[in-house]
C-alpha positions in Angstrom: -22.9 38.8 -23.0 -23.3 40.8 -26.2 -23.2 38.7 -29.2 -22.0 40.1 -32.5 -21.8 38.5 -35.9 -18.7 39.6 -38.2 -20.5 38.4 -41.2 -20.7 38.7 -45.2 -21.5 36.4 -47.9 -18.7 37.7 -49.6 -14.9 37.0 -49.6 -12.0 39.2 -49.1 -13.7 41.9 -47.4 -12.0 41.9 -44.0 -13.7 39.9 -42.0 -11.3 38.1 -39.9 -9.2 41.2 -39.8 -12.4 43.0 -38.4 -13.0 40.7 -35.7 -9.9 40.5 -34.5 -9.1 44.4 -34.3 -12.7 45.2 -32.6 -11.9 42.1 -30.5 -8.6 43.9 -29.3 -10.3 47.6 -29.2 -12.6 45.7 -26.8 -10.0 43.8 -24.8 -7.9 46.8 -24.6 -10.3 48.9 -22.9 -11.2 46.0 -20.1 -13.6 43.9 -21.8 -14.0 40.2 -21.7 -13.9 39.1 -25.1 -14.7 36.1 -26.8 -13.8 35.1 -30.6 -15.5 32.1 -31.7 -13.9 30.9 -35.1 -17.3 29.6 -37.7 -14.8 29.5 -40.5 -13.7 26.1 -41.6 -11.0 27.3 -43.0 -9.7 28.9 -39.5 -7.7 31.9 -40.6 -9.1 33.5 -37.2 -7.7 30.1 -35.1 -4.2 30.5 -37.2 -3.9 34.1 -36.6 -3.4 32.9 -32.9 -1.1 30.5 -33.5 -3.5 27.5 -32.8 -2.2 23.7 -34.1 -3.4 22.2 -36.8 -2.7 18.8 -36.1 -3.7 17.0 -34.4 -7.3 18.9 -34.6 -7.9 21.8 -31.9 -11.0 21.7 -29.9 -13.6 24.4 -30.4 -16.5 25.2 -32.6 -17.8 21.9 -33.3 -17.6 20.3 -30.5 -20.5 23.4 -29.4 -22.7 21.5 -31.9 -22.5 18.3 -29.5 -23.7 20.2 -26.9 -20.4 21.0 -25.2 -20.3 24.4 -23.4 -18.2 27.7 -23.9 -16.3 26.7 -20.8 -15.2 23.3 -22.3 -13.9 24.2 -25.6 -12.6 28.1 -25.0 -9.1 28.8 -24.6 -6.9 31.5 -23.8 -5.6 33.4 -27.0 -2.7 34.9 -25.5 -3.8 38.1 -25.5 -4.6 39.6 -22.9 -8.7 39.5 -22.1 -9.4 37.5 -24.9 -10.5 33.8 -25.4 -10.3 31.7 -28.6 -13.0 28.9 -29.8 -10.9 27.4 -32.4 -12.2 26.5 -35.9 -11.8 22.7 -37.0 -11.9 21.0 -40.3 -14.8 18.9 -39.3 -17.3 21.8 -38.8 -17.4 21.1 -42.5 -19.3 18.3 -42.0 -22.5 20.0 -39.7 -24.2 20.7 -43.2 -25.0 17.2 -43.8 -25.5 16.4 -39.6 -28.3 19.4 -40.1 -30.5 17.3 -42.7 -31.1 14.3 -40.1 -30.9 16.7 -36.8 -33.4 19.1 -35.7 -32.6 22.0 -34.2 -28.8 21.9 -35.2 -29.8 25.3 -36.0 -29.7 27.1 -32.7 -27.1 25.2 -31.3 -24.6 28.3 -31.2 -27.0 30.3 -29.5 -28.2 27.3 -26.9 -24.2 27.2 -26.0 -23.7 31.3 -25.7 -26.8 31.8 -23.9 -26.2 28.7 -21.6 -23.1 30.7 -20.5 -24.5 34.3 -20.3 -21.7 35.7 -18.2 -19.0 34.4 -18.9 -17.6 37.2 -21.3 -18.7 40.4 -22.0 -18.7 40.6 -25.8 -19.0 37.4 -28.0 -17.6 38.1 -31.9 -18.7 35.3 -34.1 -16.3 34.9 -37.4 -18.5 33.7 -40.0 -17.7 31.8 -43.4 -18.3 33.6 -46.1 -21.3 30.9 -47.7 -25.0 30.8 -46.6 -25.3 27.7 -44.5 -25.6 26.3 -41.1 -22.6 28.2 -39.6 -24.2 31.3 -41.1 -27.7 31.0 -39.9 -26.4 30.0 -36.5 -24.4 33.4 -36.5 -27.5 35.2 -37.7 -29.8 33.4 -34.7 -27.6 33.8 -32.0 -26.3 37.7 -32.2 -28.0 40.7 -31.1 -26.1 42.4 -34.0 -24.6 41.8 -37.6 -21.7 44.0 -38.8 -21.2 43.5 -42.3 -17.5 44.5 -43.5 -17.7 45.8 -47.1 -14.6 46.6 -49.0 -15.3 50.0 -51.0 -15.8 48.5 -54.6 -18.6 48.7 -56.4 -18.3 44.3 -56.9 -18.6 44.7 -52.7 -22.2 45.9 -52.9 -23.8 42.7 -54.5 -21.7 40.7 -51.4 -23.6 43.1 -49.5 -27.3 42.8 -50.4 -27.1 39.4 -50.6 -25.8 39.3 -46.9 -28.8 42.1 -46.0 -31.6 39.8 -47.9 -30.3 36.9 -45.8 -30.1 38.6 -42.6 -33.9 40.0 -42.9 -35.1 36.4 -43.9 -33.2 35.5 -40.5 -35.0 37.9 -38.6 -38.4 37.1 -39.6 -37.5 33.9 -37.6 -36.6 35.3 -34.6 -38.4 37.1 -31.5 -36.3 40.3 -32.0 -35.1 42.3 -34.5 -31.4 42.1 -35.7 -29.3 45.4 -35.5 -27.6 45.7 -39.0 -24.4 47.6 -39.6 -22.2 48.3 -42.7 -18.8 48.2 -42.0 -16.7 50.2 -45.3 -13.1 48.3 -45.4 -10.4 48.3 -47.5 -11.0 52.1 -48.3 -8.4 54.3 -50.7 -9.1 57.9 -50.8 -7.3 58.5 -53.6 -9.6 56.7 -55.9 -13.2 58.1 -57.4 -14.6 54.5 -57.6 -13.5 54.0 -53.6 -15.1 57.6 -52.7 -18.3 57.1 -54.7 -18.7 53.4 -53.3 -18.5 55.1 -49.7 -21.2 57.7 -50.4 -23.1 54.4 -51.6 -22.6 52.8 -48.4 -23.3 55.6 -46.0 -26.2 56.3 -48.3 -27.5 52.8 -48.0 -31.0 51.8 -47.2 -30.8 48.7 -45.5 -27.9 49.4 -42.7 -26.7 52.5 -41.5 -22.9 52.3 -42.0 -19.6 53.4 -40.0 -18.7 56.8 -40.5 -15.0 55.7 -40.3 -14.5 53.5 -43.2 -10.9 51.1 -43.0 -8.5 52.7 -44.8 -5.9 50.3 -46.6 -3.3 49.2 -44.5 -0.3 47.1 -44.7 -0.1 46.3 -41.0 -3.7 44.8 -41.1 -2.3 42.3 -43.3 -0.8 40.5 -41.0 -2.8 38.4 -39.2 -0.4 36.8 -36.5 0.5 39.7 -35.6 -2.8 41.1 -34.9 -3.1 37.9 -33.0 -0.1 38.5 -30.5 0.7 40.6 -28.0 2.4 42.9 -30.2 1.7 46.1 -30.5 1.0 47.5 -33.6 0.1 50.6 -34.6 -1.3 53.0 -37.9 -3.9 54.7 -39.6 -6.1 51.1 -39.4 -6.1 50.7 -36.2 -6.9 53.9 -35.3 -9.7 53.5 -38.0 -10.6 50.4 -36.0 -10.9 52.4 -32.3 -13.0 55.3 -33.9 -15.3 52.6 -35.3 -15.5 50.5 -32.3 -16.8 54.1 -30.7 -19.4 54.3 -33.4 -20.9 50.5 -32.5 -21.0 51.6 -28.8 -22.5 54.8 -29.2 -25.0 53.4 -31.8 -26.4 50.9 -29.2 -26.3 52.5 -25.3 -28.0 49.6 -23.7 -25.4 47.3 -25.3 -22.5 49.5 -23.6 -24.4 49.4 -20.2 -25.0 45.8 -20.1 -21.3 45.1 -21.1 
């Protein structure tokens, strides 16, 4: 199973959206894919229509050493599975001052289940913590959405400084990727912050930025069977190309 983190330290950038349109590009063309929800605010678990009350089942219950098997559930679309997001994840934080180890425990879980998906997207929280290091320690790769605005790039080092003092932890190296989202052509600040980001030193980025899209707005819809398409999904399928083709062995081992 290949593991990637959907990650910045930023808000507002596209995250969710990103993970579940490559999640789809990778369902659609026969993967097994699995969305795990780090976000305690769920906007991943609600954009599949997952109850709120009582509590779901699903990310946290990976921290009590519960497997992929016993907390995944089907999304409803097709070759996708959900691990829901809870309210109580919000409490690992203070769990990780008393518990060693709490640190791995998302990769322990995915690694304890190597083949039971092909592709793993983690959806992470937009704050450094616990759910955010686990993400970090656990993927063999970190695409970083970044909406093309010059605010965007601070979000962005501050994700890259993070993920290199991750690495230095770890017994391999962390593939990092930019992903440019929220992109308006029409605009010199969004076409300048795009030759910033393809220029950038510490990630090569997606040739195929996101262009603004209405239809990527919606959320539940991206979550359903519906089918839905426009210029950002189509952005979304030549970028998912790019992530293969950047990384062979991943594609093979998939």
């Amino acid at each position: 199973m290949r593991v990637w983190a959907i990650a910045n330290q930023k808000g507002g950038v596209g995250k969710t959206t990103s993970t579940l349109c490559l999640g789809r590009s990778l369902a659609d063309a026969g993967k097994r894919v699995l969305l795990v929800d780090l976000d305690p605010h769920g906007s991943l678990t609600r954009a599949f229509g997952v109850p709120t009350e009582p509590p779901p089942i699903g990310t946290h219950e990976l921290f009590n050493d519960q497997g992929i098997a016993d907390v995944a559930r089907p999304s409803g679309y097709p070759g996708i599975d959900l691990i829901a997001a809870q309210p109580a994840m919000a409490t690992l934080e203070r769990r990780s001052a008393t518990q060693p180890g709490l640190g791995l425990a998302l990769g322990r879980a995915l690694q304890a289940s190597p083949d039971s998906h092909d592709y793993a997207l983690l959806d992470c929280p937009p704050t450094l913590g616990l759910l955010l290091v686990n993400a970090l320690a656990a993927c063999d790769r970190l695409i970083v959405p970044t909406q093309t605005d010059p605010l965007a790039l601070h979000g962005l080092a501050g994700m890259l400084h993070t993920a290199a003092m991750v690495e230095r932890s770890r017994s391999r190296p962390l593939l990092r990727q930019i992903l440019p989202t929220l992109f308006d052509r029409r605009t010199r600040t969004g076409q300048h912050t795009l030759e910033q980001l393809q220029s950038h030193p510490g990630a090569a980025a997606c040739p195929y930025p996101i262009p603004v899209d209405t239809r990527l707005r919606d959320a539940d819809a991206l979550g359903s069977r519906e089918h839905i398409y426009g210029r950002g999904l189509i952005a979304y399928e030549h970028a998912m190309q790019w992530l293969l083709d950047t990384a062979p062995a991943e594609q093979e081992a998939a």
